[in-house]
Biotite code that builds the C-alpha atoms (Angstrom):
import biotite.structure as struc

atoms = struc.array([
    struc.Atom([-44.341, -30.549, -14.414], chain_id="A", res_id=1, res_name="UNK", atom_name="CA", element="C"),
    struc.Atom([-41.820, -31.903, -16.854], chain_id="A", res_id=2, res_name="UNK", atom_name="CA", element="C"),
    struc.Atom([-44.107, -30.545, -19.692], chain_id="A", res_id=3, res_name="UNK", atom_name="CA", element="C"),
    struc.Atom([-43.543, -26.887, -18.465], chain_id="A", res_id=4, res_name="UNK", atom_name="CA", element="C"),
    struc.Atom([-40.184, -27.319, -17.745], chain_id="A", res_id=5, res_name="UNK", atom_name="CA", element="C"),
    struc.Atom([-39.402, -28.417, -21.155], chain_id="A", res_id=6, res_name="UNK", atom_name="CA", element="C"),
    struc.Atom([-41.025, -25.618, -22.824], chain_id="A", res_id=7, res_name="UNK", atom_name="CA", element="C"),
    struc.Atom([-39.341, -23.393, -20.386], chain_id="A", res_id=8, res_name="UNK", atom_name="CA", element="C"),
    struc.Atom([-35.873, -24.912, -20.755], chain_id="A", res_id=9, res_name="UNK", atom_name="CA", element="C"),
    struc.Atom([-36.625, -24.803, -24.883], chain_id="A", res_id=10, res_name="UNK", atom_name="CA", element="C"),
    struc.Atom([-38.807, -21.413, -24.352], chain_id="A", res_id=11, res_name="UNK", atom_name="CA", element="C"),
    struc.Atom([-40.811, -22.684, -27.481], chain_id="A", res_id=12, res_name="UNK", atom_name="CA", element="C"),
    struc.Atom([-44.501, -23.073, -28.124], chain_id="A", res_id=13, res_name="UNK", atom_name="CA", element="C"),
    struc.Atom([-45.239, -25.628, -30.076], chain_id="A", res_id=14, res_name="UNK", atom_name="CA", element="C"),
    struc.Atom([-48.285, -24.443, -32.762], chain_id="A", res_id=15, res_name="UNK", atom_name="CA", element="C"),
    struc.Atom([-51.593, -26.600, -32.920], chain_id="A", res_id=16, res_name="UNK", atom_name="CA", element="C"),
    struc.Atom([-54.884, -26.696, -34.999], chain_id="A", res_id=17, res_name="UNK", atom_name="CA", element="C"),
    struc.Atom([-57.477, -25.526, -32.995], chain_id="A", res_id=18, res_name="UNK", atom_name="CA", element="C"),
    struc.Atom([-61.123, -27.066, -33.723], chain_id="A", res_id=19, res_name="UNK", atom_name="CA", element="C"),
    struc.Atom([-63.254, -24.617, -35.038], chain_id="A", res_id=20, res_name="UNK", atom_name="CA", element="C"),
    struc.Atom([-66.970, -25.272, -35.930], chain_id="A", res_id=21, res_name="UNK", atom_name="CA", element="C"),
    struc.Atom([-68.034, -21.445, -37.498], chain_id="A", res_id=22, res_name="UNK", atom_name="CA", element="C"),
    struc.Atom([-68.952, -23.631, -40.307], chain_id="A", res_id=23, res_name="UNK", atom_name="CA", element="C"),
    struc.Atom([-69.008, -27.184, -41.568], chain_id="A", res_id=24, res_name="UNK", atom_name="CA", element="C"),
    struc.Atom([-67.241, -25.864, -45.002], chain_id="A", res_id=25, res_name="UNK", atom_name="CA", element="C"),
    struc.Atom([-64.640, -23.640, -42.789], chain_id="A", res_id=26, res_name="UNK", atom_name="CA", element="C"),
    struc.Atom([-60.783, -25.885, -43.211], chain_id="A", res_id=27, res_name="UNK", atom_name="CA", element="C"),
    struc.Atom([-59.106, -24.192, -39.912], chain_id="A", res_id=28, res_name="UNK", atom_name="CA", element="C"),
    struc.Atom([-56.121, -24.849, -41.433], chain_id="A", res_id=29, res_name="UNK", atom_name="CA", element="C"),
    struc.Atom([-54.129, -21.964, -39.472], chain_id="A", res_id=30, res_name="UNK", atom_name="CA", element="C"),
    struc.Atom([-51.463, -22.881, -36.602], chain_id="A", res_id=31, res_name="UNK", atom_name="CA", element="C"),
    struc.Atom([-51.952, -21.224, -33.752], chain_id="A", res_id=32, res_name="UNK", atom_name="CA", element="C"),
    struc.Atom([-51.110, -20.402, -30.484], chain_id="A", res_id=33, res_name="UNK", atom_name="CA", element="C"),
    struc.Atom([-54.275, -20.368, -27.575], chain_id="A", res_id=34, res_name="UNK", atom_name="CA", element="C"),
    struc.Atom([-53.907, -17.947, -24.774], chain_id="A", res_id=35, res_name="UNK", atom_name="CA", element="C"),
    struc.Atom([-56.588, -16.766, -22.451], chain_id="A", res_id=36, res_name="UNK", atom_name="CA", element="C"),
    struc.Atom([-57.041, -13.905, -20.093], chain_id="A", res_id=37, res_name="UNK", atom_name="CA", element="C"),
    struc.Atom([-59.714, -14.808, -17.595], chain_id="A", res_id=38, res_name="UNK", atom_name="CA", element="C"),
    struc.Atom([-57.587, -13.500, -14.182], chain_id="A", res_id=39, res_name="UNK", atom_name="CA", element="C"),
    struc.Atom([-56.340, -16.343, -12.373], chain_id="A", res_id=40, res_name="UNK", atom_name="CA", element="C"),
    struc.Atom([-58.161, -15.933, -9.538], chain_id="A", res_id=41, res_name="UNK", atom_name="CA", element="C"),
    struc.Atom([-61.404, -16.745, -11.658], chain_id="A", res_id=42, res_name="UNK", atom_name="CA", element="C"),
    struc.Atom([-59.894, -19.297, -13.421], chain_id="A", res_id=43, res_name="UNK", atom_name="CA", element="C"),
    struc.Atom([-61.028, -22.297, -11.744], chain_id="A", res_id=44, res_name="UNK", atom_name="CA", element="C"),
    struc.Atom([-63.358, -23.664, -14.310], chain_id="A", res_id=45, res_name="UNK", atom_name="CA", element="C"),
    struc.Atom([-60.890, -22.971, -17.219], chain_id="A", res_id=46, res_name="UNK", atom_name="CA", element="C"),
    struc.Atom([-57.406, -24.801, -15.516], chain_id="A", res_id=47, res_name="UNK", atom_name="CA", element="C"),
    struc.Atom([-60.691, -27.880, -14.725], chain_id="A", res_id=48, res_name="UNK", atom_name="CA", element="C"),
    struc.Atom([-60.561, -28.040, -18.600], chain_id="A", res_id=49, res_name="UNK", atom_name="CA", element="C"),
    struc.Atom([-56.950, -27.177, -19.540], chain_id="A", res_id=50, res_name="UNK", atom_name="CA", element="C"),
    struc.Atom([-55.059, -27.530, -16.744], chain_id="A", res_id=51, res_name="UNK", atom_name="CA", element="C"),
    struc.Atom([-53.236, -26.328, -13.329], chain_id="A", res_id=52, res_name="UNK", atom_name="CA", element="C"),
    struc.Atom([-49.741, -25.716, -14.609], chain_id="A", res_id=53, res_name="UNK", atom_name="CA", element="C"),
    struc.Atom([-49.221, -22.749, -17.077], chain_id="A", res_id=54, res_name="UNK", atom_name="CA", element="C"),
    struc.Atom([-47.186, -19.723, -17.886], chain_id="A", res_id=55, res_name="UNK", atom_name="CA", element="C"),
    struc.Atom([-48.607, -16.275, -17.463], chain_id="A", res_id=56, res_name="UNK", atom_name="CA", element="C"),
    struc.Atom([-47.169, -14.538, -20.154], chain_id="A", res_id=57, res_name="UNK", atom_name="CA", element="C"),
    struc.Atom([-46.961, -10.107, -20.111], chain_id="A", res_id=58, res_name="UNK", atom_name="CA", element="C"),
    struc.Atom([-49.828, -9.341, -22.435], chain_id="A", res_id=59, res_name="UNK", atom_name="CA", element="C"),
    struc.Atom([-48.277, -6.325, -24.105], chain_id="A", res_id=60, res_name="UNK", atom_name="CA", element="C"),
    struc.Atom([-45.296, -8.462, -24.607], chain_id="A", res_id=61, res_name="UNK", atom_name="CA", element="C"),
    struc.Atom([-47.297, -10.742, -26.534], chain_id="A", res_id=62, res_name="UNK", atom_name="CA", element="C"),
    struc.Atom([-49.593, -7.976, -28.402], chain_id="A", res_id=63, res_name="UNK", atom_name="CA", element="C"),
    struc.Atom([-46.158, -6.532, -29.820], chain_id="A", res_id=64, res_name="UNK", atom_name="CA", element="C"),
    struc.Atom([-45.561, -10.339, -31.089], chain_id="A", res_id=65, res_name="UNK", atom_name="CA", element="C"),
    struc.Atom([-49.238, -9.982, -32.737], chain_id="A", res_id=66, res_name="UNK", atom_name="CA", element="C"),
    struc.Atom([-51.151, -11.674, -30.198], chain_id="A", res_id=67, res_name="UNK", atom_name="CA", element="C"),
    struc.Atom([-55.087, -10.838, -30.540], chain_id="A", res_id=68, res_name="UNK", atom_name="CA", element="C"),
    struc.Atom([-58.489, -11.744, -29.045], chain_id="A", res_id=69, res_name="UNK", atom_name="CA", element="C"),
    struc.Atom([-60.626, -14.294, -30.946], chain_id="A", res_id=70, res_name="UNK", atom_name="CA", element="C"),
    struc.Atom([-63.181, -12.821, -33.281], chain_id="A", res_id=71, res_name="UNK", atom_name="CA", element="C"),
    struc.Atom([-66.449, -14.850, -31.730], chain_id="A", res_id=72, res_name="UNK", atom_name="CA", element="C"),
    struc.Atom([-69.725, -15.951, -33.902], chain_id="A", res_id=73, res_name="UNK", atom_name="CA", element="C"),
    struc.Atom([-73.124, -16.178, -32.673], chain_id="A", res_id=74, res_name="UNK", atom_name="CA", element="C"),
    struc.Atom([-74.924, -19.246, -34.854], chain_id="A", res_id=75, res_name="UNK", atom_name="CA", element="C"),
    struc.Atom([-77.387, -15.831, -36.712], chain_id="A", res_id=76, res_name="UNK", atom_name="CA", element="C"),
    struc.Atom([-74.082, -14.785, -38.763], chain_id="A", res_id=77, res_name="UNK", atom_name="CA", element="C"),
    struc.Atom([-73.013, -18.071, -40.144], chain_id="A", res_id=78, res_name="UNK", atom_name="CA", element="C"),
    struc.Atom([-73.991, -17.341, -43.451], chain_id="A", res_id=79, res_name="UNK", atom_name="CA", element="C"),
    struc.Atom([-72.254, -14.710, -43.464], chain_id="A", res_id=80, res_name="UNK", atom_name="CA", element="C"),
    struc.Atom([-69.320, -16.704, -42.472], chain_id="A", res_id=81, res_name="UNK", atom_name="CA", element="C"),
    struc.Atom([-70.077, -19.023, -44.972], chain_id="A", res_id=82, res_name="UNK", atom_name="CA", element="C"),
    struc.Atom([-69.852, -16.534, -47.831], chain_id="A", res_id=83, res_name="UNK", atom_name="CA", element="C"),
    struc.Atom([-66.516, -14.920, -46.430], chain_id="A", res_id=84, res_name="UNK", atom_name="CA", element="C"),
    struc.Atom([-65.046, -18.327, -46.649], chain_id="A", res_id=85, res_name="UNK", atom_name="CA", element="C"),
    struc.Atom([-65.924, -18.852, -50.268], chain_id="A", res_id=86, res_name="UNK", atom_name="CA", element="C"),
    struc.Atom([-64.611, -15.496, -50.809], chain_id="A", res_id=87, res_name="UNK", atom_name="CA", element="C"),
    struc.Atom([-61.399, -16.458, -49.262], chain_id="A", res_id=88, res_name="UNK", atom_name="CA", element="C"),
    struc.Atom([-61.250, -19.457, -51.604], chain_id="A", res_id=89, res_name="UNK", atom_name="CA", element="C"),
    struc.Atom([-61.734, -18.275, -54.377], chain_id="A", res_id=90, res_name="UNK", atom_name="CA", element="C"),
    struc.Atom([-59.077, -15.326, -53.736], chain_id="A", res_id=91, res_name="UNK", atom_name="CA", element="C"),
    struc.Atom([-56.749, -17.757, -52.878], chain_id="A", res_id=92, res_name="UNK", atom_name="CA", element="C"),
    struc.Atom([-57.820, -20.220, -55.867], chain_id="A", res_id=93, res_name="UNK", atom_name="CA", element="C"),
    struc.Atom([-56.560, -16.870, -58.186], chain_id="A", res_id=94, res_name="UNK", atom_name="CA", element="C"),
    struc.Atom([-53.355, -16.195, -56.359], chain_id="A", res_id=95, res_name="UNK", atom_name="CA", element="C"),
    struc.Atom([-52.138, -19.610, -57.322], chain_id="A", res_id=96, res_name="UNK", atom_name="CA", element="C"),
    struc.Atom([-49.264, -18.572, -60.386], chain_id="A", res_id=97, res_name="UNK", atom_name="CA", element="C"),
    struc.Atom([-50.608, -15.038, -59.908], chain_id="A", res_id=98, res_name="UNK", atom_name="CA", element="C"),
    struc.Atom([-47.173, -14.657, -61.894], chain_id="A", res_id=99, res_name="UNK", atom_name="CA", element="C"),
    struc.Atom([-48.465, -15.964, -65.430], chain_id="A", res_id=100, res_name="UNK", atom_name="CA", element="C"),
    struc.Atom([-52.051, -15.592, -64.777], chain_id="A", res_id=101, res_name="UNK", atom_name="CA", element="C"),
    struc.Atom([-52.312, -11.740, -64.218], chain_id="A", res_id=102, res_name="UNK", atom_name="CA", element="C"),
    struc.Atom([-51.221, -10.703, -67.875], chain_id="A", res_id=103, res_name="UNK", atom_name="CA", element="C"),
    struc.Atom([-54.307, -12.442, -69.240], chain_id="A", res_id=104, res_name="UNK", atom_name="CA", element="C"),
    struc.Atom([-56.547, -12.296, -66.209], chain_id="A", res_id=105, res_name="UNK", atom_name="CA", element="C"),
    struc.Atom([-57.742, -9.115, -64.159], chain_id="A", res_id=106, res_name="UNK", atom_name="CA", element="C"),
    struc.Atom([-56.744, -8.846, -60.568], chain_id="A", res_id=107, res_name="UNK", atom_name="CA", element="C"),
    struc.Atom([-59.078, -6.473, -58.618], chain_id="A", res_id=108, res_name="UNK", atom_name="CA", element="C"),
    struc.Atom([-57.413, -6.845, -55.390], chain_id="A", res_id=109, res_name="UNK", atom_name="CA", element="C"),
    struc.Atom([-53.536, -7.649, -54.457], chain_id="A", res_id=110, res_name="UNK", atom_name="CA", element="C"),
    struc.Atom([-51.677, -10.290, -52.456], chain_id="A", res_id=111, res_name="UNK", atom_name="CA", element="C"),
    struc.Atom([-51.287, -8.632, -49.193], chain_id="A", res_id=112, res_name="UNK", atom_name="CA", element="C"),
    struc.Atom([-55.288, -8.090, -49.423], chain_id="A", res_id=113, res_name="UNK", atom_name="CA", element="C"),
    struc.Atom([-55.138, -11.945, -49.576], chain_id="A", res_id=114, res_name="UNK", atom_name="CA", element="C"),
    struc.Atom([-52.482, -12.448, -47.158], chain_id="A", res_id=115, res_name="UNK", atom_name="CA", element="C"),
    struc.Atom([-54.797, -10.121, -45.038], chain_id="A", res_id=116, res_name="UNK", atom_name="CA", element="C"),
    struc.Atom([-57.828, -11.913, -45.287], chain_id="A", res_id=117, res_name="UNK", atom_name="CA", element="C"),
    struc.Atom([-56.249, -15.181, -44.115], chain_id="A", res_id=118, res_name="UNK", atom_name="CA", element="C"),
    struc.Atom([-54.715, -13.598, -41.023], chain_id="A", res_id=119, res_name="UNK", atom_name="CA", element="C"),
    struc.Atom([-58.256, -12.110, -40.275], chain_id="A", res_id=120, res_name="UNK", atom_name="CA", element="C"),
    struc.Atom([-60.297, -15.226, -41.064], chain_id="A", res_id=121, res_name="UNK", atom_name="CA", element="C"),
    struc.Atom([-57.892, -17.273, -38.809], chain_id="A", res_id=122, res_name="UNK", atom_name="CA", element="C"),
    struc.Atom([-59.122, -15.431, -35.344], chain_id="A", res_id=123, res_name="UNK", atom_name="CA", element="C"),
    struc.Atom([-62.897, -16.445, -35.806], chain_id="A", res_id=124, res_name="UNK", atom_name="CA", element="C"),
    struc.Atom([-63.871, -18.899, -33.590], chain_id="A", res_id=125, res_name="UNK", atom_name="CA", element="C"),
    struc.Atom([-67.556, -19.604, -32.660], chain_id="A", res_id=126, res_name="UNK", atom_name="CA", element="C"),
    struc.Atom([-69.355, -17.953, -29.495], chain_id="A", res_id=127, res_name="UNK", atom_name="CA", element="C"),
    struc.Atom([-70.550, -21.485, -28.163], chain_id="A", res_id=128, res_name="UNK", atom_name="CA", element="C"),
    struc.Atom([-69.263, -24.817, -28.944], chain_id="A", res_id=129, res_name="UNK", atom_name="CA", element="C"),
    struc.Atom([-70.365, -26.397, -32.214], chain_id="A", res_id=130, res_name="UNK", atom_name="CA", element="C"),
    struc.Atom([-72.957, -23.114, -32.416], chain_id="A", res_id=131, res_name="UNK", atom_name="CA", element="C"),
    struc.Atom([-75.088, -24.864, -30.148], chain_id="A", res_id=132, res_name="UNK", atom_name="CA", element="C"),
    struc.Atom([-75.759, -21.072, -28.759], chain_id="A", res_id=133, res_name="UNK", atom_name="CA", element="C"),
    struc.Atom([-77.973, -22.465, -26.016], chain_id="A", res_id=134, res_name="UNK", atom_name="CA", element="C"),
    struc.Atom([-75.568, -24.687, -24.206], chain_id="A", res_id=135, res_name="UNK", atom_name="CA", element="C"),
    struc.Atom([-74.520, -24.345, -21.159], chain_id="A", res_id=136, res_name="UNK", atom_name="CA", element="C"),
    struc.Atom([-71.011, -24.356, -22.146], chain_id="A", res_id=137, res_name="UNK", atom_name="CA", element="C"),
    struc.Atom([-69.943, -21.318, -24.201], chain_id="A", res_id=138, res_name="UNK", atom_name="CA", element="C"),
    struc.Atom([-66.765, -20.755, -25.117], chain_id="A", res_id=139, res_name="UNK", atom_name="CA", element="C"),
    struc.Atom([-67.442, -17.104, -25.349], chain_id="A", res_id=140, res_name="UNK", atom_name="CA", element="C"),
    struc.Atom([-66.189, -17.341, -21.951], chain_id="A", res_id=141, res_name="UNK", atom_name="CA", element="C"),
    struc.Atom([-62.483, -18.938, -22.405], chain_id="A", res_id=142, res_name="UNK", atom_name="CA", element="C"),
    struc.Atom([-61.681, -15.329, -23.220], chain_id="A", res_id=143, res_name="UNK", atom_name="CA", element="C"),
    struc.Atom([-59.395, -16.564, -25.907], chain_id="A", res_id=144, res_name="UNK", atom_name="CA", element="C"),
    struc.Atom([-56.531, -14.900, -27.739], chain_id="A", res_id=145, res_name="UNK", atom_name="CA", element="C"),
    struc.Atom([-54.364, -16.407, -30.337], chain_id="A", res_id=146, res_name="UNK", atom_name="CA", element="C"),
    struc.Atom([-51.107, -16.017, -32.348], chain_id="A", res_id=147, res_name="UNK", atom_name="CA", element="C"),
    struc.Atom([-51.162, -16.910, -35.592], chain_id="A", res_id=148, res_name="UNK", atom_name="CA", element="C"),
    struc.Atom([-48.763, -18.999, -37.565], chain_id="A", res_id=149, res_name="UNK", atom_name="CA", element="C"),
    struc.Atom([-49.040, -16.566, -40.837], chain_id="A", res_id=150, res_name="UNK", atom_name="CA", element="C"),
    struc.Atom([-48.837, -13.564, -38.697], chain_id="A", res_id=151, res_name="UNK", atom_name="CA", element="C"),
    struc.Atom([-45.715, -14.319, -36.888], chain_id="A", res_id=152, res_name="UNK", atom_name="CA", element="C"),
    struc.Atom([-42.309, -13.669, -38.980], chain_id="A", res_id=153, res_name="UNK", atom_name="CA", element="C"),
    struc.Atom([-40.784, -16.382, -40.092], chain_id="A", res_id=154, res_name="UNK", atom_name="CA", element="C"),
    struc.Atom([-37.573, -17.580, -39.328], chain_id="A", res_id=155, res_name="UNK", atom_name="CA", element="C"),
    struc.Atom([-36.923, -19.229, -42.594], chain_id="A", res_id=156, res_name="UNK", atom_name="CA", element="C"),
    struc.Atom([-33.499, -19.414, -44.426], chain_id="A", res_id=157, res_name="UNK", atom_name="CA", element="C"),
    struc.Atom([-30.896, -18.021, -42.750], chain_id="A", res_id=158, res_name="UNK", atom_name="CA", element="C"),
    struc.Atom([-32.589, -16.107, -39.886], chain_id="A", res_id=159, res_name="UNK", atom_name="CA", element="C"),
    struc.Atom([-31.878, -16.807, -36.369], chain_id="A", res_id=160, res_name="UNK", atom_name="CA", element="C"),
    struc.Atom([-35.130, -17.912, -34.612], chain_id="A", res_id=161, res_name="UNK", atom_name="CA", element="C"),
    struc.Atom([-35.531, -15.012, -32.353], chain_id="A", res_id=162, res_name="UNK", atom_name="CA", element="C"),
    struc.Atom([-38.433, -14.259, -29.712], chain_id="A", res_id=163, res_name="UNK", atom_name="CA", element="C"),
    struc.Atom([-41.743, -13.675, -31.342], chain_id="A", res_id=164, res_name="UNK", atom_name="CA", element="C"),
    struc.Atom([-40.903, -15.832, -34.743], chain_id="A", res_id=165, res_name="UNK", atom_name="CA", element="C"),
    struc.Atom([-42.320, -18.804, -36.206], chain_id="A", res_id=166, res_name="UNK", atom_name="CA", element="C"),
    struc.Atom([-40.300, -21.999, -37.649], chain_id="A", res_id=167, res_name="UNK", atom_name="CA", element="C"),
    struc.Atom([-40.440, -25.248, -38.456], chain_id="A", res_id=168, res_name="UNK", atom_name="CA", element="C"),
    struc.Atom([-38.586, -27.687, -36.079], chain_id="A", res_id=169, res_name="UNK", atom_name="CA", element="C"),
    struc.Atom([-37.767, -31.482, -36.105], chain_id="A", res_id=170, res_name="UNK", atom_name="CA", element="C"),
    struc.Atom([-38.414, -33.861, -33.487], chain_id="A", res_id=171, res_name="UNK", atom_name="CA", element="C"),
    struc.Atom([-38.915, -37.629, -33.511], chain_id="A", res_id=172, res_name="UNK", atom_name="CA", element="C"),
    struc.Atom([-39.265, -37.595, -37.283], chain_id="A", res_id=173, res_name="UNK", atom_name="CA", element="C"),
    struc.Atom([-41.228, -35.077, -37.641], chain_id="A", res_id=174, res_name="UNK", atom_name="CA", element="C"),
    struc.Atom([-41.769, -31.535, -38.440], chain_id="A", res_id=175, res_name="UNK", atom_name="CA", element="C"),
    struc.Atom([-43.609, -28.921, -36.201], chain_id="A", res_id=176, res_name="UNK", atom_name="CA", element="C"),
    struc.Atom([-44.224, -25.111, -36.282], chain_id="A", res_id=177, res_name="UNK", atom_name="CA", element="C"),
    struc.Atom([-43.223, -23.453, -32.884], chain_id="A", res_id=178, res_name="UNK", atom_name="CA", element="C"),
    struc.Atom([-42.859, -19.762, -31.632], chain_id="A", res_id=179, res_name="UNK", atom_name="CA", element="C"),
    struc.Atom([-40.079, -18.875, -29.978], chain_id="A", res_id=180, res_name="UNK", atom_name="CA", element="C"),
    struc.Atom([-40.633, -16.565, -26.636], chain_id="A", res_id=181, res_name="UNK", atom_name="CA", element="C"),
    struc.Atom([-37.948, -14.960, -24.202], chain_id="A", res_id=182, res_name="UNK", atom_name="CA", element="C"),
    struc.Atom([-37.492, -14.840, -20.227], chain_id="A", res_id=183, res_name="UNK", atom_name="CA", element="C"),
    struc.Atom([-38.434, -10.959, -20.266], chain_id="A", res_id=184, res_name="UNK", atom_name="CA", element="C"),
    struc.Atom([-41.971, -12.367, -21.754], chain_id="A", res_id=185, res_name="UNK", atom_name="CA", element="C"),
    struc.Atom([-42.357, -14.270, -19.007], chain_id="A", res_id=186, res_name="UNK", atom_name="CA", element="C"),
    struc.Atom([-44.672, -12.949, -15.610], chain_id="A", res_id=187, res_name="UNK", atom_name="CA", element="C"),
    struc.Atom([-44.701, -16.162, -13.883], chain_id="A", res_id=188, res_name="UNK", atom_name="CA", element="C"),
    struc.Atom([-45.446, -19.710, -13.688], chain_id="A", res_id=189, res_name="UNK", atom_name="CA", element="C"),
    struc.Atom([-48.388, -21.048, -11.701], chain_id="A", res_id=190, res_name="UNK", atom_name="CA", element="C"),
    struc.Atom([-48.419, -24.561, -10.438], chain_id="A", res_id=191, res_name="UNK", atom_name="CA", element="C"),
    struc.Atom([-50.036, -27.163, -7.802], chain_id="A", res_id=192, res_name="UNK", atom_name="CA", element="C"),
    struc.Atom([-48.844, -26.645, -4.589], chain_id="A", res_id=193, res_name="UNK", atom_name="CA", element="C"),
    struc.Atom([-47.168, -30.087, -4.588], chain_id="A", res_id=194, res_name="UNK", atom_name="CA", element="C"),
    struc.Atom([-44.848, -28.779, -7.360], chain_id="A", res_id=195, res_name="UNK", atom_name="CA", element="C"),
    struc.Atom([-43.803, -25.717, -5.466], chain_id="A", res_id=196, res_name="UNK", atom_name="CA", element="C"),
    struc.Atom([-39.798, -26.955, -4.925], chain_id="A", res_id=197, res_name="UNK", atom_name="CA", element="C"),
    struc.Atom([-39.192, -27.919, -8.702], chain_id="A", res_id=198, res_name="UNK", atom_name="CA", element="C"),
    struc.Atom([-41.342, -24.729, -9.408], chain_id="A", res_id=199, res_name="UNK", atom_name="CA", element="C"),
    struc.Atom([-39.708, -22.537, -7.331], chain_id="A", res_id=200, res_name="UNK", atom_name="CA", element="C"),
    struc.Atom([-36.177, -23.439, -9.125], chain_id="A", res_id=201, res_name="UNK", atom_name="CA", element="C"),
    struc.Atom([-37.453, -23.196, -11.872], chain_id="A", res_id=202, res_name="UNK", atom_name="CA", element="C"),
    struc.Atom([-39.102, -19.568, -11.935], chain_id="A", res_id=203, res_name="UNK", atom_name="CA", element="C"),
    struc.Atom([-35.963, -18.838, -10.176], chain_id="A", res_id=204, res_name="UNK", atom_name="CA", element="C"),
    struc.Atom([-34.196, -20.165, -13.268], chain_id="A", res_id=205, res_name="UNK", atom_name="CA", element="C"),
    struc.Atom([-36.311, -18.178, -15.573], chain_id="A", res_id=206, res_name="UNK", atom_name="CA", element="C"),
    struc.Atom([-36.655, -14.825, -13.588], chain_id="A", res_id=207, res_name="UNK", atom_name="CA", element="C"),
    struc.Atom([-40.126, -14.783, -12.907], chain_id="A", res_id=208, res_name="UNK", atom_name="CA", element="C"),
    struc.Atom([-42.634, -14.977, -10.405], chain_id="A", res_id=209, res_name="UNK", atom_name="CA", element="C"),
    struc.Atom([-44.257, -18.508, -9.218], chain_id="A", res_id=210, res_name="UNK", atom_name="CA", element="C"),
    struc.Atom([-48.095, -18.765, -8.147], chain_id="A", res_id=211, res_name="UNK", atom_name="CA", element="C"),
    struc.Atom([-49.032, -21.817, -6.345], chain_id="A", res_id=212, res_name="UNK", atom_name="CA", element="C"),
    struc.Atom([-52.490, -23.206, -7.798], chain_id="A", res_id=213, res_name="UNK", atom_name="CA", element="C"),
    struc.Atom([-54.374, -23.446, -4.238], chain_id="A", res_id=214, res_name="UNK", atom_name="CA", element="C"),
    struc.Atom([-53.597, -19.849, -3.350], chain_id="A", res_id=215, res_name="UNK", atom_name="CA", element="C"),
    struc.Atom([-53.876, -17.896, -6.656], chain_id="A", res_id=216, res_name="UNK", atom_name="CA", element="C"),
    struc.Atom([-57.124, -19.500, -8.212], chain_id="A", res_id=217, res_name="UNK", atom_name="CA", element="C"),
    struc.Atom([-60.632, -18.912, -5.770], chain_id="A", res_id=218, res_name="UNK", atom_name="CA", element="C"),
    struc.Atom([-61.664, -22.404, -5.186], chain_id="A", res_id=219, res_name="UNK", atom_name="CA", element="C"),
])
């Protein structure tokens, strides 16, 4: 409970590096946020793996912010994968000082082809886990959706950190990337039942609905 009522309180999502096994040679190097939208009334097996407290977030709220489903990989395309990552590197190998270099060196694409690329390349994620395509656990089914740390604007400089930007943020030492989110993004919050007074001040606090666990998710 304290966990969601911090990032309430803050209303800032703090960006992680989510494994990724499309291929051994593939760096997921991106920030991201994870989101997934599997109705919570069929959610049972998902809050088993992640967890019963959460936010629901309005999904066209979050599309506007850039929000988009993951790109899934059956184990047959890998090599494709494989050669659209050493595209990628080698794209991004020739953007380095693309200042001095393109004089003396021809550029057959621009940066914002690059820049494109990367945001593309940074929704794959594979169809089952570790492409083992006949487990019984395929996370296919996690219906995920992500937003991107190079797809959000930045709130570098001089910008106010307003709702659906990325920055960089201190704490303890060290340096994080968030995303910053408002109350009117908010649908609810859904937690265990024996949360449901702390909860219930707390949607109250942030204007939205609260879904108790044991009544909202089939069991």
């Amino acid at each position: 409970m304290s966990a969601l009522t911090s990032i309430c309180d803050e209303m800032i999502l703090r960006l992680s590096y989510c494994p990724n096994y499309v291929h051994e040679k593939y760096s997921a190097d991106s920030a991201m946020v994870c989101f997934t939208d599997i109705p919570l009334r069929f959610a049972k097996e998902h809050c088993a793996k992640f967890g019963k407290f959460g936010i629901g977030f309005k999904k066209q709220k979050m599309i506007e912010y850039g929000a988009n489903p993951a790109l899934y990989t059956t184990g047959n395309h890998l090599d494709r994968i494989k050669k659209l990552a050493e595209l990628l590197a080698r794209m991004e190998d020739l953007e380095k000082d693309r200042e001095w270099k393109q004089d003396i060196e021809p550029y057959l694409f621009t940066e914002d082809e690059t820049v494109a690329f990367q945001e593309v390349t940074d929704f794959l994620q594979e169809y089952s886990y570790k492409n083992n395509d006949l487990s019984d656990y395929v996370t296919y089914y996690q219906r995920e959706w992500r937003l991107t740390f190079r797809s959000l604007p930045f709130a570098g400089d001089t910008k106010p950190h307003e709702p659906g930007m990325s920055c960089f943020y201190s704490r303890d030492g060290k340096s994080h990337r968030a995303f910053k989110f408002s109350q009117e993004d908010v649908e609810y919050i859904v937690v265990p039942i024996r949360y449901w007074w702390p909860a219930k001040k707390l949607a109250h606090k942030m204007n939205c609905k609260l879904k108790i666990y044991e009544i909202s998710v089939r069991t």
